[in-house]
C-alpha positions in Angstrom: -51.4 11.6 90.4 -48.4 12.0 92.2 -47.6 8.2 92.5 -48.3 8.2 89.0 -44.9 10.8 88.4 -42.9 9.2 90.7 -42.9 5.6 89.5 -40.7 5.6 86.6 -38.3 7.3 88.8 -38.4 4.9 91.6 -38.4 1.9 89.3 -35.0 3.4 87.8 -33.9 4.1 91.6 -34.5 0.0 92.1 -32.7 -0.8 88.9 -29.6 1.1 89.7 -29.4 -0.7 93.4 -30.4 -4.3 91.5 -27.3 -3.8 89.6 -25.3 -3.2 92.3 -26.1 -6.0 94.1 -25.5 -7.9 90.4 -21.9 -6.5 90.8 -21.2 -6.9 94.6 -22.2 -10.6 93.9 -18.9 -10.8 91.3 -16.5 -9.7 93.9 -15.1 -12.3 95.6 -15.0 -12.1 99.5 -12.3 -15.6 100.3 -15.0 -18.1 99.4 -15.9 -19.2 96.3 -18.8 -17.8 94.7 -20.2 -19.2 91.2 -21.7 -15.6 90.5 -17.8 -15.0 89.9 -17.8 -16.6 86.7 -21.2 -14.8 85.7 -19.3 -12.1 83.1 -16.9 -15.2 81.5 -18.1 -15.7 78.3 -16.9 -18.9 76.2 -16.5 -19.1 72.3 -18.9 -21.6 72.0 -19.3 -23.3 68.7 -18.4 -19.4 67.6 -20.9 -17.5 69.7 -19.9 -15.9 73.1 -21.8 -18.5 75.8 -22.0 -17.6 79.5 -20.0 -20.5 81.3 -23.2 -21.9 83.3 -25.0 -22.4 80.3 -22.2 -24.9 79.0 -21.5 -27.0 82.4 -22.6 -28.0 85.3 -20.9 -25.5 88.5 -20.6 -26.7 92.1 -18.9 -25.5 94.8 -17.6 -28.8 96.6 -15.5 -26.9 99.5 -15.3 -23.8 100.7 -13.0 -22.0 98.4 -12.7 -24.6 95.2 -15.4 -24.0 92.1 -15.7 -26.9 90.0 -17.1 -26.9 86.4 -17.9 -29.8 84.4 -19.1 -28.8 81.0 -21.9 -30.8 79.3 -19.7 -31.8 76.4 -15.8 -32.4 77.1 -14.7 -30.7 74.1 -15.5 -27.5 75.6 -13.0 -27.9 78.5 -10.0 -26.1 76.8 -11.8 -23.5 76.0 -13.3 -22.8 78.9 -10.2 -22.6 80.2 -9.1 -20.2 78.2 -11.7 -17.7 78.7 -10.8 -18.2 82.6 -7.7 -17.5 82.0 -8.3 -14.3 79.5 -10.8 -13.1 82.3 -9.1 -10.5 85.0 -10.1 -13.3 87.5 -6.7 -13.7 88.4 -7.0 -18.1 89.2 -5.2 -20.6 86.7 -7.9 -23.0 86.0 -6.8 -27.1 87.1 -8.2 -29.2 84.2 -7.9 -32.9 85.0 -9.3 -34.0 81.6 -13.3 -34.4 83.0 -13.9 -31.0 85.2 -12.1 -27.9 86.4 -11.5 -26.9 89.1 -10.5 -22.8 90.3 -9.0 -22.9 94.1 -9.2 -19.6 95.3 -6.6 -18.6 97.5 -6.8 -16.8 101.0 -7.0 -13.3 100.6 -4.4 -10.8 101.7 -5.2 -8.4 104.1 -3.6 -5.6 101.1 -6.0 -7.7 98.6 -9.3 -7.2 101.2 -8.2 -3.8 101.3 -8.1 -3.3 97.8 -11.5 -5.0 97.5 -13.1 -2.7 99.7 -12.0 0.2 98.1 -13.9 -1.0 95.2 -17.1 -1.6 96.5 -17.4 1.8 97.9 -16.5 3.2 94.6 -18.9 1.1 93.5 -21.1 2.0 95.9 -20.3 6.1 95.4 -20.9 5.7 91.6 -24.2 4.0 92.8 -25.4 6.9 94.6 -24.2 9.7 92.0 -27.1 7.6 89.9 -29.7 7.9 92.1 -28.7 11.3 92.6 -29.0 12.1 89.1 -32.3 10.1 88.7 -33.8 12.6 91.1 -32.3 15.4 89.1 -33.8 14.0 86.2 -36.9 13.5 88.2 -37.3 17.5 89.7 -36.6 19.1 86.2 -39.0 16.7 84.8 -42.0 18.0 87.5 -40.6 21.3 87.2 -41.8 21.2 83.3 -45.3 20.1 84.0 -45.4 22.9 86.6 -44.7 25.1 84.0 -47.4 23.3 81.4 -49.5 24.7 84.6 -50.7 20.6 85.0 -49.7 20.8 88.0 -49.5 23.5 91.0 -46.8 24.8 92.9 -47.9 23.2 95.6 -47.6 19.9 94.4 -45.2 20.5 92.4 -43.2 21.0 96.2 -45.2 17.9 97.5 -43.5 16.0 94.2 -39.9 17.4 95.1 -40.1 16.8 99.0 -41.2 13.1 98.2 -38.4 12.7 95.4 -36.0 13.8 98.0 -37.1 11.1 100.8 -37.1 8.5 97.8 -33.5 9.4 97.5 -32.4 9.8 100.9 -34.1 5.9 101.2 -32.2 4.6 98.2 -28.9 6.1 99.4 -29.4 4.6 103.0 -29.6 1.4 101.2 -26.8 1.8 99.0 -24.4 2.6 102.0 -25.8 -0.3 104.3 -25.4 -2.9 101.5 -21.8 -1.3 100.8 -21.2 -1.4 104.6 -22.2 -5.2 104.9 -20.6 -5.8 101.8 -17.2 -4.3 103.5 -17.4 -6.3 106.5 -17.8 -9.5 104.6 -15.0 -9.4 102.9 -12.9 -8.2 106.0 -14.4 -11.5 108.0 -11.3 -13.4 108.0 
């Protein structure tokens, strides 16, 4: 029965880390990454399209991302919405493909970076830590219902805890390697 209470919990305590992950993978660490481009939405035949479901992306060299959309009427607009985005590249459009070089990063620009994937990392942990708050007052009620004892009911809370304490290990080894990465010069 217990297993059975603390699923939910520890299925939300995976979704908040997948979704960290999902963000650390937008940050940009000196090479190019295509994941970059994930939240750019184009105005595609007037509906908001994600920009790797109208071309084709590559990453031909280490720091260049090249995207060459299905049909070549699309390529101003896609750069525009690179150029609306807070990506902070001017696209190069030579008429069949596009091309974003991403510069070497600053060591004030890493710094900056890291700052905000252990923010990101910190608001990570205030969910988890929340989930299991959510989580003790919700075992706490079915202690009171009397479905459960006190003794399990302290059983419940001393695994929600160790569920937490796991997930926040995580979160601060994948904000750790995260950190180093884009410090690797």
């Amino acid at each position: 029965m217990a297993s059975e209470l603390m699923k939910p919990f520890e299925e939300k305590m995976e979704k908040t880390v997948a979704a960290l992950m999902s963000d650390y993978a937008t940050i940009r660490a000196g090479r190019a990454n295509p994941h970059v481009l994930d939240k750019i939405s184009v105005e595609y035949y007037g509906t908001p399209t994600p920009i790797n479901q109208v071309g084709n992306i590559t990453v031909p060299e280490a720091r260049i991302i090249q995207i060459q959309p299905w049909d070549s009427s699309t390529l101003k607009l896609i750069e525009k919405a690179i150029n609306a985005s807070d990506l902070g590249i001017n696209p190069n459009n030579d008429g069949k493909v596009i091309r974003l070089v991403f510069p070497e990063l600053t060591e004030d620009r890493r710094k900056e970076l890291t700052k905000e994937v252990k923010k990101k990392a910190e608001n990570s942990k205030v969910a988890i830590r929340n989930i299991r708050r959510d989580a003790m007052d919700a075992f706490k009620k079915i202690e009171k219902k009397k479905e459960i004892t006190e003794d399990e009911l302290k059983d419940l809370e001393d695994k929600t805890q160790k569920l937490t304490d796991k997930f926040v290990a995580d979160i601060d080894k994948k904000c750790d390697e995260k950190c180093k990465d884009i410090l690797a010069v």
